[in-house]
N, C-alpha and C positions, 0 to 999 in steps of 0.2 A: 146131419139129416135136415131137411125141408120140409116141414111141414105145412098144410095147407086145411084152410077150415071149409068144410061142406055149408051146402043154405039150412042141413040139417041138423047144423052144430057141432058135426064130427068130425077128428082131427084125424088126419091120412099123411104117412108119409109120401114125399112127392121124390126125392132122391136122397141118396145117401153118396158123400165124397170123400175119399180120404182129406185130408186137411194138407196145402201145398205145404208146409213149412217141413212136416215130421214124417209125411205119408203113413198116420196112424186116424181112424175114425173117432170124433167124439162127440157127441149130443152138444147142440148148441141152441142155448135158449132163443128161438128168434123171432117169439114175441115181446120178450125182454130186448132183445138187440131193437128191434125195429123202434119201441117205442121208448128208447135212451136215443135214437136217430132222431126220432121225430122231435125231441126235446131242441138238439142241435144238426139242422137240417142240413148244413154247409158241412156236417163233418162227413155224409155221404161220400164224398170226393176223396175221401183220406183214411177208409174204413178199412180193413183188411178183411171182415165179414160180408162185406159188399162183393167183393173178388172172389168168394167162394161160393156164389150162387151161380145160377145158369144167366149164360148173356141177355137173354130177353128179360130178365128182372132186373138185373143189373144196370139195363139200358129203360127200362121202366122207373127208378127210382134215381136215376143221374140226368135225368132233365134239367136242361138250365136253368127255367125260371123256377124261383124258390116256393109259388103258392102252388105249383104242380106237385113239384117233388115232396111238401107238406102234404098233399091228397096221397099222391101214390104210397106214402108211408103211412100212413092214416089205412088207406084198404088194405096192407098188411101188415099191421096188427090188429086187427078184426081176424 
């Protein structure tokens, strides 16, 4: 599941995927994920949680220069 935060604080599923490895669904913390990323921004490149999002985040948070990809991980985990 994907989660995403309203300007009104509220937290909304945005999609649910099976998971590629097992094709079973499981709750992924991905405000935790995001902000263990942003600790180490280069390991974006090498996440396997990065791969199970939708392509336009995917391509939002794989930016090559490193003070982008620090922002874009930065606005999700808000």
């Amino acid at each position: 599941m994907l989660y995403a935060k309203s300007e009104l604080g509220t937290t909304a599923v945005v999609c649910i995927e099976p998971r590629p490895y097992t094709g079973q669904t499981a709750e992924i913390p991905w405000p935790q994920m995001f902000t263990n990323l942003l600790r180490k921004p280069c390991s974006v490149t090498h996440s396997q949680f990065i791969r199970m999002l939708p392509d336009t985040i995917q391509q939002y948070v794989r930016v090559k220069e490193l003070e982008l990809r620090k922002e874009s991980l930065q606005a999700l985990t808000h």
